[in-house]
ZALO-81442 format. One record per residue (C-alpha): y, x, z. Coordinates in steps of 0.1 Angstrom, whole numbers, plus 2048, in hexadecimal, padded with zeros to 3 digits. Layout:
<recs>
((Y, X, Z))
...
</recs>
This chain:
<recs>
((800, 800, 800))
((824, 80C, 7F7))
((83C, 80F, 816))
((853, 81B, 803))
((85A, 82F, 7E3))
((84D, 852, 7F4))
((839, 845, 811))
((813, 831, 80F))
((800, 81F, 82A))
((7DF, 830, 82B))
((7D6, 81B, 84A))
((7B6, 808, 84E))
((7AA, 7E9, 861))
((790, 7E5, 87B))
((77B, 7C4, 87C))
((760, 7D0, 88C))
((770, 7DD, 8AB))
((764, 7BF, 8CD))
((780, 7CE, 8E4))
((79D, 7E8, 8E2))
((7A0, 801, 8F6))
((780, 7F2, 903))
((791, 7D3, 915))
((7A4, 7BE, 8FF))
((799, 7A4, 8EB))
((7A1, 7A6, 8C2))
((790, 788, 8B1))
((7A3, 792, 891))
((7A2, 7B9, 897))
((7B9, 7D6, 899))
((7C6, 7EC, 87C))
((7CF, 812, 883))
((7E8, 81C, 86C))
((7F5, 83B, 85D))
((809, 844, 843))
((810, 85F, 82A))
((830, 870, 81D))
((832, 87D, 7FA))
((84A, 893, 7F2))
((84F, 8BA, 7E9))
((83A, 8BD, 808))
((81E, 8A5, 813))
((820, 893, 835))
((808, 882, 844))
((812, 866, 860))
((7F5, 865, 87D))
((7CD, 862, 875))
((7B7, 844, 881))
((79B, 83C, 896))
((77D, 851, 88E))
((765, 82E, 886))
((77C, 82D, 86B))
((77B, 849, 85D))
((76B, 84C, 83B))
((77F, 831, 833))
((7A3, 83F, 83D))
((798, 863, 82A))
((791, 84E, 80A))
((7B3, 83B, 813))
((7C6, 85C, 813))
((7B5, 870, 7F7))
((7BE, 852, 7E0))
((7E3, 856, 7EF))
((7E7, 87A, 7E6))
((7DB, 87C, 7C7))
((7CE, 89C, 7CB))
((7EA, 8A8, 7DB))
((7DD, 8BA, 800))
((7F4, 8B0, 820))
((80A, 8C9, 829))
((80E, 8B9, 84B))
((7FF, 8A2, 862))
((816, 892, 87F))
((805, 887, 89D))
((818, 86E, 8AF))
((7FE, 862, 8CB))
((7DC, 875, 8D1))
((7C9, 854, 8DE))
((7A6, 855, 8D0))
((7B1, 834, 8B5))
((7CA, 847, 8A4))
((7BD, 86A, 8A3))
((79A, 86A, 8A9))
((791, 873, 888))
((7A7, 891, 889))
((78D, 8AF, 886))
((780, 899, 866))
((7A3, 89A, 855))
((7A4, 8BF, 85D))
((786, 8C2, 84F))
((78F, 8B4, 830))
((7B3, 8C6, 831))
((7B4, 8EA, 846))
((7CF, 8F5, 83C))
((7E4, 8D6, 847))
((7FF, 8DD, 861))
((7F9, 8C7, 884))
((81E, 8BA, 892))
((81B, 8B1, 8B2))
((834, 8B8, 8D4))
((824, 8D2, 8F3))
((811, 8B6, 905))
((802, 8AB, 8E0))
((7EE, 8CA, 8DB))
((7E8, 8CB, 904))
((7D5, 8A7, 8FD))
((7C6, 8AE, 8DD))
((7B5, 8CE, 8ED))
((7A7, 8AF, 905))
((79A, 89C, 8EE))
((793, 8AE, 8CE))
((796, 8D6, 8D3))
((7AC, 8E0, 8B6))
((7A6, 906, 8B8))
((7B6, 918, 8A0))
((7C7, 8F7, 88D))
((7E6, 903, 87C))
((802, 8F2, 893))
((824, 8EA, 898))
((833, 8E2, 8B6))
((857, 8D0, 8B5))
((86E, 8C5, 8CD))
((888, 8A3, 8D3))
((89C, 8A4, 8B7))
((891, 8BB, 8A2))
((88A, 8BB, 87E))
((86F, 8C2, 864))
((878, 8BF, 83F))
((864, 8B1, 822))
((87E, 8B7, 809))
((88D, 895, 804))
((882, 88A, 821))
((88C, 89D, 842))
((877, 88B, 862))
((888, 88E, 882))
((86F, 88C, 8A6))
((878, 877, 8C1))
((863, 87A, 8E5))
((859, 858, 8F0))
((843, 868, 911))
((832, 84A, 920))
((830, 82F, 906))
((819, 82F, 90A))
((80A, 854, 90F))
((81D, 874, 918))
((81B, 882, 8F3))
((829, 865, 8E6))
((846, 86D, 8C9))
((859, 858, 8B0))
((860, 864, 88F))
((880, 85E, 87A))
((87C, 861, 854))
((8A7, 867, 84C))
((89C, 863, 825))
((890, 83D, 827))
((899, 832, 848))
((878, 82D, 854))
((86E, 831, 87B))
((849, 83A, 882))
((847, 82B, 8A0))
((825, 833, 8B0))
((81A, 81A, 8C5))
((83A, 805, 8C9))
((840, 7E7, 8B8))
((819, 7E4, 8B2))
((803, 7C4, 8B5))
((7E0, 7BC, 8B3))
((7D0, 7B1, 892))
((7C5, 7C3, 876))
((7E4, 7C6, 85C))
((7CD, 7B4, 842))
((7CE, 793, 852))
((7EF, 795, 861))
((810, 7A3, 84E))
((82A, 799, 863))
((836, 79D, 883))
((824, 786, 89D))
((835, 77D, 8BE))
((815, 773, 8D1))
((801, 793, 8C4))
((81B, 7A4, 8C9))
((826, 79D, 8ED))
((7FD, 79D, 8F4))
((7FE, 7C6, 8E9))
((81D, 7CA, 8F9))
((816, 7C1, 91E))
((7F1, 7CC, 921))
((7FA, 7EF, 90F))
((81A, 7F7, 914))
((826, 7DA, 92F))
((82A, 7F9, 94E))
((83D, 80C, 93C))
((85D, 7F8, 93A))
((879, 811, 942))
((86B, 827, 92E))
((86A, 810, 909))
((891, 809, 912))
((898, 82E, 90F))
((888, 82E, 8EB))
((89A, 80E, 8E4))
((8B8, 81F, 8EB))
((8AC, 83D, 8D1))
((8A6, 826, 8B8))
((8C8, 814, 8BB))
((8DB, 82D, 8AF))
((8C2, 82D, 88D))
((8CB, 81A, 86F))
((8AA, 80D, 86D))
((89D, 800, 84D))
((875, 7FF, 857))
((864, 804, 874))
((83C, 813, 86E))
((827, 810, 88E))
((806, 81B, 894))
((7F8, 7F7, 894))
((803, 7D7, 888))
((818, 7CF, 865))
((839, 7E7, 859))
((85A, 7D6, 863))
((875, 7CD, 84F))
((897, 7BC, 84D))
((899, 79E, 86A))
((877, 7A7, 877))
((885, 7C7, 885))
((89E, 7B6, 897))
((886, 79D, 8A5))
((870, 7B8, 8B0))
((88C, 7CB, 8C0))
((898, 7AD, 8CF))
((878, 7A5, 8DF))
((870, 7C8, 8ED))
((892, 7C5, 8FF))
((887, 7AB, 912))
((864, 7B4, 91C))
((86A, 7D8, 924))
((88B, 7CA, 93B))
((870, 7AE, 94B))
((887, 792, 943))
((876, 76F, 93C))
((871, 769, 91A))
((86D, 746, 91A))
((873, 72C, 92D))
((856, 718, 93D))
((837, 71F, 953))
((816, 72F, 951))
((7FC, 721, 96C))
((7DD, 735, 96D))
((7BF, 72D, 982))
((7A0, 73D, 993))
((789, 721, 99B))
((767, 71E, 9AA))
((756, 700, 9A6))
((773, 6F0, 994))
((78C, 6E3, 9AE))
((7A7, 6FB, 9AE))
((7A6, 6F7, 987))
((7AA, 6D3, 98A))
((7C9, 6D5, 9A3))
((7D8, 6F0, 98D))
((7D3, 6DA, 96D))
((7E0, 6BB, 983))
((801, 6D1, 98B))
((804, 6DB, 965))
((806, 6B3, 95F))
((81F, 6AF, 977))
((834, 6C7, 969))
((835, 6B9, 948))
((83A, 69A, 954))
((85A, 6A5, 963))
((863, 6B7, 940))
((85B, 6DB, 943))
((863, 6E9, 926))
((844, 700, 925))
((827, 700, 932))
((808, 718, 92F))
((7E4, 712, 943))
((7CD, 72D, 948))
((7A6, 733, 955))
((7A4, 754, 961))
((77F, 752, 960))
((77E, 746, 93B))
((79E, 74E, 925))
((7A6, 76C, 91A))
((7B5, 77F, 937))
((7D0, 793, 921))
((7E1, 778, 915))
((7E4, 76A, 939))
((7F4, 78A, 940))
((80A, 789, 925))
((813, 765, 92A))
((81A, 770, 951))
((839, 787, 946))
((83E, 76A, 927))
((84E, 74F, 943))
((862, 753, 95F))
((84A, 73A, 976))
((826, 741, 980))
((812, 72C, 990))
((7F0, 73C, 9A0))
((7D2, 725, 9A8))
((7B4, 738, 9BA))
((796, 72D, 9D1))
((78A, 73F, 9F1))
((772, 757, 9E9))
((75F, 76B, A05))
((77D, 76B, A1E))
((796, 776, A02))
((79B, 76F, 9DA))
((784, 760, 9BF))
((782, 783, 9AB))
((791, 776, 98A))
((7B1, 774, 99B))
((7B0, 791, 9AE))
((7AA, 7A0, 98B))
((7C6, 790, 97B))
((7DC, 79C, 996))
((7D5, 7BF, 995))
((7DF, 7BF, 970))
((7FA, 7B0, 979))
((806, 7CD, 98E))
((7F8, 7E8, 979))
((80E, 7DC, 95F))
((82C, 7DB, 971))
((833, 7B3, 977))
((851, 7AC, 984))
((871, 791, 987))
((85D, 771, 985))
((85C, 753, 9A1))
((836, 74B, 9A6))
((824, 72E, 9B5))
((805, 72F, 9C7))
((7E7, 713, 9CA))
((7CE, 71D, 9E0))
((7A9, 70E, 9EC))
((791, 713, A07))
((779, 6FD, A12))
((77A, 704, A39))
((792, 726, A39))
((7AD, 72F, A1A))
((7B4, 74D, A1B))
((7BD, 74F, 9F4))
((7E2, 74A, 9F7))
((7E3, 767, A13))
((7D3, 77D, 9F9))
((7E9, 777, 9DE))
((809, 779, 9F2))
((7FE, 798, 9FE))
((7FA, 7A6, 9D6))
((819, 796, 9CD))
((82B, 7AC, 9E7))
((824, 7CD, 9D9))
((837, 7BE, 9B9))
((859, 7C2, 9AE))
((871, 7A6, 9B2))
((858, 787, 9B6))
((862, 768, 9C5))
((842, 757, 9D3))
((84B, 72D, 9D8))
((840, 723, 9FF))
((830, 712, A0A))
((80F, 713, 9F3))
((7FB, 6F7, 9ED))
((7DA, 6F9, A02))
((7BB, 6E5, 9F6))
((79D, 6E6, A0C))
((784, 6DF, 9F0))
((78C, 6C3, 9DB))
((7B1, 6B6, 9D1))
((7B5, 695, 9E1))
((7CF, 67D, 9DB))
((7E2, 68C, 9FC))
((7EB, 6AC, 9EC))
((7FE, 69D, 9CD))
((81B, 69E, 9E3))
((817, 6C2, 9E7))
((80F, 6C8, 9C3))
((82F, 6B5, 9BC))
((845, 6C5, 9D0))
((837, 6EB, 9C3))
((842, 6D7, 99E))
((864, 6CF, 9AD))
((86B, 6F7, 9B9))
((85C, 700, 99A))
((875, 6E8, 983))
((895, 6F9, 996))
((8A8, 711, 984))
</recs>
C-alpha cells in the first residue's frame, strides 16, 4: 500500500492471534505495521512479529524492488514489532539498526544483536535519506523505555510507535475507531498518562500531515485531530462521556439482578448513558476502558470467603495498575449473613487517585427485596447529581 509518494506499508495482519500480549481479547485481530522509505537511501520503519514473518519479508522485498535497506529504525523492541529482527538481518546484513541507548540495551535482552551494524541517536537529532531527513523523538514509557517517535520533515509523516494504535487488523478496519481505540489505549498505555501529554506536546509543535503507528490504520486530515483530541483526554483522566458504567460480580445471580434493577432506574430518571457489565462474562478490557469512558461507576459484588468475589477483586486491581483516577463510584454489596464486600472495595478504592466513593452502599443480604428499592433509588438519585 502507498502511504505516500516515497513511503509503503509493508505491514501485515494477524487473524490467528486468541489474545495480545497474551491477555486481551481481538475477535477481528491485530496488524503490526511497518513501513519503508524510498529514497537515495533506503529506510525501513520497525519489523513485525516473528509468526509473521515470511509474510512481512515477502511484503518488503516486493517494496524494494531489489533495492537493500540501508536502515532499519526500531522504535519499540516489544517482541510484536521486532521479533522477527534477526530474520530481516538475515536477509539484509548490512542494514544499519537505529535505535536510542536503552534500544540496543533491550534488544541485547531479547534478541542478542552482536556485532549488528548500529546507530545510536539521541532527542532531536537527525538522520538523512536525501529528500527526506527523519528527525527522533524519545517517547520513554509509552509504553516502554525505548520508546521514540519519528518525524519524516519531507512528507509530514509522524511514525508514532505505539500511540494512536487500536486493535484490529488494518484489513478489516481503515479508519480510526473510538471504541478500539480507547480499548488499546487504557489497557496498554492507560498508566502512563503524564507521560503521553509530554509527547502530545512534541507533536503539537509538528505540522502533521499523517500519523503512521505501529498498529491500527494511517491518519489523515480530521482523523488526526480526533485522535489527538481523544488522547488529550484519556491521558489527562478527564470523563469522556457522560453517563455510567455499572459492573457487577455476582454469585448465584442476586447482586447481578440488583445492579441491572439500578441500571433501570437510572434510565428511568434519564441518564444519558448507561453501560452494564458481568465481570465474570464480558470482556474485562472493555470494562476497563469503559471505567475511565464515564465519570460514574457503580460496583456490584457478593461476599466471597470473608472478602470479594474474585472477578471484582480482578477488575479492581487493573484498575489501579492502570492508573484510574477522578471518577465518583457507587458500590452495591451482598452477603448472605456478613458483607464484607463493600469494606473491601472501599479499601482498594483508597489507594486510588482522586475517587469519590457515594455512602452509604447498598447492602443486600442475599436476595433484593422490594425494601431495598429505596436504597437502590436513592444511590440513582446521588448518581444523577452533577
Amino acid at each position: 500500500m502507498q502511504v505516500t509518494a516515497d513511503i509503503r506499508y509493508i505491514g501485515v495482519h494477524d487473524h490467528d492471534i486468541d489474545l495480545f500480549e497474551g491477555q486481551y481479547q481481538v475477535p477481528r485481530g491485530i496488524s503490526y505495521n511497518s513501513y519503508v522509505i524510498l529514497d537515495d537511501k533506503v529506510c525501513v520503519m520497525d519489523t513485525t512479529d516473528r509468526r509473521k514473518a515470511e509474510d512481512y519479508l515477502k511484503n518488503l522485498a516486493e517494496a524494494l524492488g531489489g533495492r537493500k535497506p540501508d536502515y532499519l529504525v526500531v522504535s519499540h523492541v516489544e517482541p510484536d514489532h521486532a521479533s522477527s529482527l534477526q530474520l530481516f538481518l538475515d536477509a539484509y546484513p548490512e542494514t544499519v539498526i537505529v535505535g536510542n541507548a536503552k534500544t540496543f540495551q533491550l534488544l541485547d535482552n531479547y534478541f542478542m544483536l552482536g556485532s549488528a551494524n548500529k546507530l545510536t541517536v539521541k532527542e532531536g537529532e537527525t538522520l538523512s535519506l536525501g529528500r527526506h531527513t527523519l528527525k527522533f523523538l524519545i517517547a520513554p514509557m509509552v509504553h516502554w523505555p525505548e520508546v521514540m517517535l519519528t518525524w519524516d520533515e519531507c512528507d509530514r509523516v509522524l511514525f508514532s510507535a505505539d500511540a494512536f494504535g487500536q486493535f484490529g487488523a488494518v484489513d478489516l478496519a481503515h479508519e480510526w475507531e473510538d471504541d478500539e481505540a480507547r480499548r488499546y489505549y487504557f489497557n496498554i498505555v492507560g498508566k502512563y498518562g503524564p507521560q503521553v501529554q509530554t509527547v502530545l506536546k512534541k507533536a503539537a509543535g509538528l505540522d502533521i500531515a499523517l500519523i503512521a503507528p505501529l498498529h491500527g490504520p494511517v491518519l489523515a486530515g480530521e482523523a488526526i485531530a480526533h485522535a489527538v483530541e481523544k488522547y488529550q483526554t484519556w491521558s489527562t483522566y478527564a470523563v469522556e462521556s457522560e453517563g455510567v458504567l455499572v459492573a457487577w460480580a455476582s454469585l448465584h445471580g442476586n447482586t447481578a439482578a440488583a445492579a441491572e434493577r439500578l441500571a433501570d432506574i437510572l434510565d428511568q430518571k434519564g441518564c444519558p448513558e448507561i453501560m452494564t457489565c458481568d465481570l465474570a462474562r464480558d470482556d474485562g478490557s472493555e470494562a476497563l476502558a469503559q471505567a475511565f469512558r464515564y465519570g460514574k461507576v457503580v460496583l456490584a459484588a457478593s461476599t466471597y470467603n470473608a472478602g470479594l468475589m474474585p472477578y471484582m477483586d480482578d477488575f479492581l486491581r487493573h484498575l489501579a495498575a492502570k492508573n484510574w483516577q477522578k471518577r465518583t463510584v457507587g458500590l452495591i454489596e451482598n452477603g448472605s449473613w456478613a458483607p464484607m464486600a463493600g469494606k473491601v472495595m472501599r479499601e482498594a478504592l483508597g489507594g486510588m487517585k482522586e475517587i469519590t466513593v457515594l455512602e452509604p452502599a447498598v447492602t443486600l443480604k442475599g436476595a433484593p427485596k422490594t425494601s431495598d428499592l429505596a436504597a437502590l433509588e436513592a444511590l440513582a438519585d446521588r448518581l444523577m447529581e452533577k
